[in-house]
C-alpha positions, 0 to 999 in steps of 0.5 A: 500500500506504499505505491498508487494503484488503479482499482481497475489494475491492482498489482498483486504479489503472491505470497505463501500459500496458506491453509485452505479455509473459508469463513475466518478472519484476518487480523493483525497484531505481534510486537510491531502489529507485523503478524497476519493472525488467521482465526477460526474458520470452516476448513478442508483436508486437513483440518487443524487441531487448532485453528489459529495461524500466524504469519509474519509480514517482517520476514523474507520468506514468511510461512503459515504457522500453527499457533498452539492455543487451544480454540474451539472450531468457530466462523462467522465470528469477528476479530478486531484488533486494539493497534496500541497493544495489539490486543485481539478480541474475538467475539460471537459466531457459531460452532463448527463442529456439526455443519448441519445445525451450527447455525442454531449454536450460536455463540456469545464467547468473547475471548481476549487474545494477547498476541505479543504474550501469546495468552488466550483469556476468556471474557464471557463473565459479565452479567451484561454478554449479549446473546449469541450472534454471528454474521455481525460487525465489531470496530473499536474505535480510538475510544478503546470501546468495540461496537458491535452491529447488525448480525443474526441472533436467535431467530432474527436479524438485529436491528440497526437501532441497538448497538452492543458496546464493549469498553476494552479498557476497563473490560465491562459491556455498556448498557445496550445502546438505543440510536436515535435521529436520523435515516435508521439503516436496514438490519442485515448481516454480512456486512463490513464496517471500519472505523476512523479517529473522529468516532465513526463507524462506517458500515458497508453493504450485506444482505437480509436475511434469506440472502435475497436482497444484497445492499450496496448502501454506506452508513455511518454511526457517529458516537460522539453524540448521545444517543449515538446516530445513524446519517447516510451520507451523500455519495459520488463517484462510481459506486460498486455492485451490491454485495456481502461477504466481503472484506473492508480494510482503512488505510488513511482515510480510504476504505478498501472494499474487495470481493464478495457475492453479488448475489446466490442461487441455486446455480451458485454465487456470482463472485467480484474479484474486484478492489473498490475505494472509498473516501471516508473524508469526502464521500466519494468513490475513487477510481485510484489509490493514492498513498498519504505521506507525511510531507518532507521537511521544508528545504533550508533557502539557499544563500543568496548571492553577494556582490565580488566586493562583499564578497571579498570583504567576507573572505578578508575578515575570516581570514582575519580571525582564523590568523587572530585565534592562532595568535592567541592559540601560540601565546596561550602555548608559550604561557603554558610552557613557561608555567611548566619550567616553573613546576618541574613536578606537580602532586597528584592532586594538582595533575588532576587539576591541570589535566585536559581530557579530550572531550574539554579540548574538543569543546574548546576547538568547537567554540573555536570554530562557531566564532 
């Protein structure tokens, strides 16, 4: 993401080739956040005995590895990362361990996973956990609290208008948020969200319930305000194909949409292969990517050109003071010498006192050289 791309021609490197699973997450953590952590998921042959991998974007020739944590088979979950510690939070989705029936085994676990420790904590204790969902959205915003939208839970799609929050930092659910004021938007499930360091979230597309009607909306949640609200804004530029199941990453202010299902049949799904952008500062949907920079330091002016008898004068005065300091530098060297004539020896205690060290003499010669 260092260099500009177009979103028609995006330059793809293939790197190791990882597990074949489908229905996980990716998230990010390690000391410096440079560890790609894969979670969960519904795999094929063969399937981990732990499904939690590892790897690490720092190194050369970076492989997939097992982390060794004991996890119970889930997907349709959420994993979403706090950068100032890396700290991982998994939260929700269903069981693996019948594919038959494990939408009716909703979970409502919320596990901290310390990966720079590699400690795995279960945090599914407070009075206050939310009943288990899946298919939902969870984004923690500079606050250090995670908001959880939309999903299935139960029987039903939740709706837009209940909003689950989790403090991280001081590790409680708040009571259950109610919006108020403006255009409410369409419970659904598989969607995506970011977040951004004003307080918003901004959630993109998914589909109803019975995966008939894929949206292509954006709406964004602004909890600086009690209650918090929902508004949708005003979009230009190109907008993508409906879409769910697809993925949403914040680089700056933009919002990398790539693939999903357009739409299911019995047919089957008709996959995008394609990268969107949207500009989360303007509201509009950009046909390239361009990488924010910091700006360089402004250049120092360059010395502006003097006339030859300025010029001149200059040289002669330097060469002045150069000629002065070695005058003064030769009779402070005779005085020097005398004194030592004078005291063919001296005891410890005034050596010491006589002694220039290399540092004092070095920052003798630096005044010298800044007159």
């Amino acid at each position: 993401m260092s260099k500009s791309f177009s979103v028609s021609d995006p330059t793809w490197t293939i790197r190791s080739v990882g597990p074949s699973v489908a229905y996980h997450t990716l998230s990010i953590g390690g000391s410096q956040n440079d560890l790609l952590i894969l979670c969960g998921g519904e795999y094929f042959n063969p399937v981990p005995e732990n499904p939690l991998f590892y790897f690490n974007t720092s190194e050369q020739s970076p492989e997939w590895i097992n982390i060794r944590l004991i996890l119970k088979p889930l997907r349709e979950h959420t994993v979403v990362t706090r950068l100032s510690d890396s700290m991982n939070y998994i939260y929700g989705g269903i069981d693996t361990n019948d594919p038959e029936v494990s939408a009716k085994v909703q979970l409502n676990d919320l596990l901290k996973f310390d990966t720079r420790q590699n400690l795995l904590n279960d945090l599914s204790v407070d009075p206050k956990l939310p009943p288990g969902r899946f298919h939902q959205t969870a984004t923690i915003l500079p606050d250090g609290k995670m908001y959880v939208i939309g999903g299935f839970s139960i029987d039903k799609l939740v709706e837009m208008s209940q909003i689950y929050v989790y403090d991280t930092i001081n590790g409680v659910w708040d009571d259950v948020q109610q919006t108020v004021g403006g255009a409410l938007p369409l419970a659904r499930r598989d969607h995506v969200a970011v977040g951004t360091q004003d307080g918003r979230v901004i959630i993109h597309g998914g589909v109803n319930v019975d995966y008939s009607k894929p949206y292509n909306d954006i709406a964004i949640l602004d909890t600086t305000i009690q209650p918090f609200t929902w508004f949708i804004p005003e979009v230009k530029g190109n907008v993508p194909p409906a879409r769910y199941s697809h993925t949403a990453t914040m680089v700056g202010t933009s919002m990398l949409i790539a693939f999903g299902v357009l739409s299911s049949s019995e047919k089957g799904d008709i996959l995008d292969d394609n990268i969107y952008i949207f500009d989360t500062a303007t509201y509009v949907w950009k046909d390239n990517f361009i990488p924010t920079t910091t700006p360089s330091p402004s250049p120092s002016p360059s010395p502006t050109s003097l006339p030859p008898s300025k010029l001149g004068l200059i040289i002669g005065f330097t060469l002045g003071v150069i000629i002065l300091l070695l005058l003064v530098s030769f009779g402070l060297y005779r005085l020097y010498r005398r004194r030592n004539k004078k005291l063919p020896y001296m005891t410890e205690e005034q050596a010491s006192n006589q002694v220039h060290t290399d540092e004092q003499t070095s920052n003798q010669v630096k005044k010298f050289l800044c007159i």
